[in-house]
N, C-alpha and C positions, 0 to 999 in steps of 0.2 A: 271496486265500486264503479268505476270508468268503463269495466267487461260490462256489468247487470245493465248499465245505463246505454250503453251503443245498443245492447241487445234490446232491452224494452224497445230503442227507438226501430229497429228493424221489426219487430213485431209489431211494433201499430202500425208502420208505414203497410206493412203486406197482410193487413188485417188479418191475424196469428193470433187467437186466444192467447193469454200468457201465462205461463207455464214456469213456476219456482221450478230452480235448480233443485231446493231441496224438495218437492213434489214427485223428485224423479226417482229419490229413494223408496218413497210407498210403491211407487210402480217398479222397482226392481224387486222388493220384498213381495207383493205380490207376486209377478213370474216367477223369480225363483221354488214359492208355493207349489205352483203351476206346475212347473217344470218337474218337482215331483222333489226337491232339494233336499234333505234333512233340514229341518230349523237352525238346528246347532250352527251348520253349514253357515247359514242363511245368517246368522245370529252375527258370526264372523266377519261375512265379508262385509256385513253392513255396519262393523265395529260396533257392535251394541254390548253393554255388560251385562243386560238379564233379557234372556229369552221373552220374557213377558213382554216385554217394550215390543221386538219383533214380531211375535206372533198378535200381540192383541190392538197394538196401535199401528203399528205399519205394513200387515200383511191383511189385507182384503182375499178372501178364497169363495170365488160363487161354488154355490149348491150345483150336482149333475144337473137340475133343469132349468136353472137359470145361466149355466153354459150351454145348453141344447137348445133354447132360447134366443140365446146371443150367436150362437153359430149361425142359425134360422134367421135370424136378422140382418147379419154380414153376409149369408148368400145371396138375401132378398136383396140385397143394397148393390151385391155385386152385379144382378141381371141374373142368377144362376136360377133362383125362384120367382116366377112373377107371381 
């Protein structure tokens, strides 16, 4: 409790969106998707007992044009695309 609580206060001080520890699991469970993982795989590391939990509530997977989309946007953001 004493961890979550130093960190909120570092996060508002350096004006940080705040970000659950446990939020970090949907975003492993999505890359791992990403990354190309098996579920089962995926099912594991994230200790989960039914695939379902993994695939349907913790893995987000964009469609090919809403990553070619999002690529087109992070070029754009990087200066690569004006």
């Amino acid at each position: 409790m004493r961890i979550q609580l130093a960190g909120e206060l570092h996060t508002r001080k350096a004006s940080l969106p705040r970000i659950r520890v446990h939020d970090t699991r949907h975003t492993c469970a999505s890359m791992l998707a990403a990354l190309g993982v098996h579920p089962r795989v995926a099912m594991r590391i994230l200790r989960h007992s039914q695939i379902s939990v993994t695939m349907n509530v913790y893995t987000q997977i964009a469609s090919p044009e809403s990553r070619k989309a999002l690529d087109q946007l992070n070029d754009s953001l990087d200066g690569e695309n004006p």
